[in-house]
N, C-alpha and C positions, 0 to 999 in steps of 0.2 A: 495493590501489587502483592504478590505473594511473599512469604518469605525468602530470601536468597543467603544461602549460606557459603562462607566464604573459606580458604585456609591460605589469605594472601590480605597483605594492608588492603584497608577497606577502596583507597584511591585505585587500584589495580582492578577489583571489581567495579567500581564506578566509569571507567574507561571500559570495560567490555560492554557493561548496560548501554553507556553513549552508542559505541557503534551499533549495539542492538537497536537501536532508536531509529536506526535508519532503514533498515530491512523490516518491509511493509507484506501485509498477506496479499497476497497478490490480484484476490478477486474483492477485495474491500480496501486495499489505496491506505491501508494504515496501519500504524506501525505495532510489532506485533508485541510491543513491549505495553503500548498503551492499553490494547485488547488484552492485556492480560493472560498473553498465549508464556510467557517464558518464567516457568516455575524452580528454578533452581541455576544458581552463577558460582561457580566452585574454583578460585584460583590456585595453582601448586605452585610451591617456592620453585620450582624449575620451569617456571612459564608457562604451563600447559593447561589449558582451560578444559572444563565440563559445564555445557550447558543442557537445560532441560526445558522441553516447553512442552507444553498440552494442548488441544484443539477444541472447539464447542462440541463436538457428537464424537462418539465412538466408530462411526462411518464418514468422516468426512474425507473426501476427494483424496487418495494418494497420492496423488502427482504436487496437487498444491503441498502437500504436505514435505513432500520432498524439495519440493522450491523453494520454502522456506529451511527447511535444515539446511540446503546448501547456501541462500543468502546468508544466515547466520555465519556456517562456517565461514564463508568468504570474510563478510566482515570484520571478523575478529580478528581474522587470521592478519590482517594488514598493520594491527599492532607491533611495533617493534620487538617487543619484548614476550612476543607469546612463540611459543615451539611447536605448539600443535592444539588443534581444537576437536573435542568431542559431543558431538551431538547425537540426544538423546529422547526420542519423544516417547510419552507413556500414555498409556490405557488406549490405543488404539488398535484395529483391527487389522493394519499390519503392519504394527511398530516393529515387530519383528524384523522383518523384510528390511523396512529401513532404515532400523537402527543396522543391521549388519552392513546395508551399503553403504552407509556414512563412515563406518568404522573401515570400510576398506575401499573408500576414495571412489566408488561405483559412480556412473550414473544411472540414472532413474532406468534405461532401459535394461541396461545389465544387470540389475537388482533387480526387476520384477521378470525379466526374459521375456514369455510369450504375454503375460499377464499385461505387461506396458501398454497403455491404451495412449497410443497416438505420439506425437515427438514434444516433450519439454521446451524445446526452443520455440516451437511455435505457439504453445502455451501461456510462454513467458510473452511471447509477443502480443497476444492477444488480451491481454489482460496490463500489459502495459499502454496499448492503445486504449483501453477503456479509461485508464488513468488517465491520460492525457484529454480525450473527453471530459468529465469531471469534473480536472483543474480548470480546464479553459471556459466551461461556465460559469462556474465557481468565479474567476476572474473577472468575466464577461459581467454576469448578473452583478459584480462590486462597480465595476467603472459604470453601466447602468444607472446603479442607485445614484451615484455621485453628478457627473453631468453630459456624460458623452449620451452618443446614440448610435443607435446599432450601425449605421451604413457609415458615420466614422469610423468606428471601430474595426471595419472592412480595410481600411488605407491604413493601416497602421502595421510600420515593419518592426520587427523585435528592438532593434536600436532607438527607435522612440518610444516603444513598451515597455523598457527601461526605464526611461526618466519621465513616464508621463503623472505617475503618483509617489508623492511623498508621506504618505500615511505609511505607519507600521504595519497595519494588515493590509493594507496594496502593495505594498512592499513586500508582508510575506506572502501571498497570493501569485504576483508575479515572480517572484524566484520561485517559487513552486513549480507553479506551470512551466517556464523556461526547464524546469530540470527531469521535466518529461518533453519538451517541444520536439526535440533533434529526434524522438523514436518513430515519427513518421515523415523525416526529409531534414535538408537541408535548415539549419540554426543561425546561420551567421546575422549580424547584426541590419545585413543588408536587404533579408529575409522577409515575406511576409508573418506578422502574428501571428496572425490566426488563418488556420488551414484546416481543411478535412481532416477526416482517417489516412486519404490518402498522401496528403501534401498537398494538396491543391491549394488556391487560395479562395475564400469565402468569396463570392457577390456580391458587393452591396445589398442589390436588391432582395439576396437570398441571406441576408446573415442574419432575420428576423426567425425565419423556416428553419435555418441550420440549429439556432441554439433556442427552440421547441423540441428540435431532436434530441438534443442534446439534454435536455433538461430530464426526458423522460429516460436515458441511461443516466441520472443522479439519482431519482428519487428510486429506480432497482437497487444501486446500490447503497443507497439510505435504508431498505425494506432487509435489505439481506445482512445489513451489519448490524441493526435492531434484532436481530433473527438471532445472530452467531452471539451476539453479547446475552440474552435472554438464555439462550441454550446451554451456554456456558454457563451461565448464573445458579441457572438450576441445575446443570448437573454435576457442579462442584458443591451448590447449598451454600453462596456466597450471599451477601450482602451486597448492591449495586449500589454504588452511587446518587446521591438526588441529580447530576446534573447529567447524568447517561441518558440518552434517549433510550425507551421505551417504542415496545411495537404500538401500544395504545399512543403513543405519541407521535407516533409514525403514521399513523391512520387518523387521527384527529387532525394531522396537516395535510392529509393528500388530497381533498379538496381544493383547497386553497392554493395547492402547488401544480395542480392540474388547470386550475384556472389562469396560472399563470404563464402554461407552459402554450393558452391557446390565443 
């Protein structure tokens, strides 16, 4: 993590890093504190925060860019004790642009005008439906390993998806997914698990087909998040971590995870 410089007890900076914790990049499902995107946490004795964060390329996506300053804002903002929050991204090609609409409460359309390629809200959607994809195999391929099989897993409503594992990482697994499930239908406990894109509910006989599909939107976004962590590494001249995936690590499994996906 980068350095974070503060002008507020260190606990006050530590509450704004937690909320950051929770605002994920929107096309990689993770948080943008872990990726290493937020380089600077500055708190004022009058509540008022300045954050900073950076991206892997100097061209990356404006829209996602702005998704992200606005979940930051959001975020923070829910602290009691904060007044106002300023976000600020650097070295980008039109931080410009968005740093000025951050600075005066824009949306993405009114800050870029004709530039705006297509509507944020459906952006957001789209890429929250991918997350939800993701979790739900991610969840799927854990209860797998353990001892169900796929066509129970079809009967299974969220109210039993609940209590059906006591392990800490099925535990955090399933609150995961549950905290994406509601973005494509109905949640309630009475609900089926596991559904499409669209809400529907899975097959039995097709939930074997469903999560092949599904497997192959994980390991795109396994490829593209080795992609933005590598891009970023070199173009700040950082040091990665031994336990970051790697693109070579990413391609030395895709065998193995193609085989599995068939």
């Amino acid at each position: 993590m980068s350095d974070k410089a503060s002008t507020a007890p260190a606990d006050r900076v530590s509450e704004v890093l937690a909320r950051l914790e929770t605002v994920n990049d929107p096309e990689l499902d993770e948080s943008v504190v872990e990726l290493d995107f937020v380089t600077g946490v500055a708190v004022e004795s009058d509540g008022a925060v300045n954050l900073s964060f950076r991206l892997p390329t100097y061209w990356c996506a404006a829209n996602f860019a702005y998704i992200m300053a606005e979940d930051m804002r959001a975020a923070v903002s829910v602290l009691p004790w904060v007044t106002s929050v300023n976000v600020t991204l650097g070295e980008h090609m039109y931080s410009e642009t968005i740093n000025r609409g951050m600075a005066e409460t824009q949306s993405f359309q009114s800050a870029f005008g004709d530039e705006a390629n297509g509507n944020l809200a459906q952006v957001r959607r789209t890429f929250l439906v991918k997350a939800f994809q993701r979790r739900q195999v991610a969840l799927a391929d854990h209860l797998l390993a353990t001892r169900y099989a796929p066509e129970a897993l079809a009967y299974l409503t969220i109210g039993a998806l609940r209590s059906l594992t006591n392990t800490p990482e099925g535990q955090r697994l399933v609150e995961r997914y549950l905290d994406r499930r509601a973005v494509v239908g109905n949640a309630d406990d009475e609900a089926p698990a596991f559904v499409d894109e669209h809400g529907a509910p899975v097959a039995p006989e097709g939930f074997r087909t469903h999560l092949r599909a599904l497997r192959r939107v994980a390991v795109n976004v396994e490829f593209n998040g080795a992609l933005c962590r590598g891009l970023l590494a070199a173009r700040f001249n950082e040091t990665r971590s031994d336990d970051e995936r790697t693109l070579l690590d990413f391609i030395r499994a895709v065998p193995a995870e193609k085989r599995a996906a068939h």
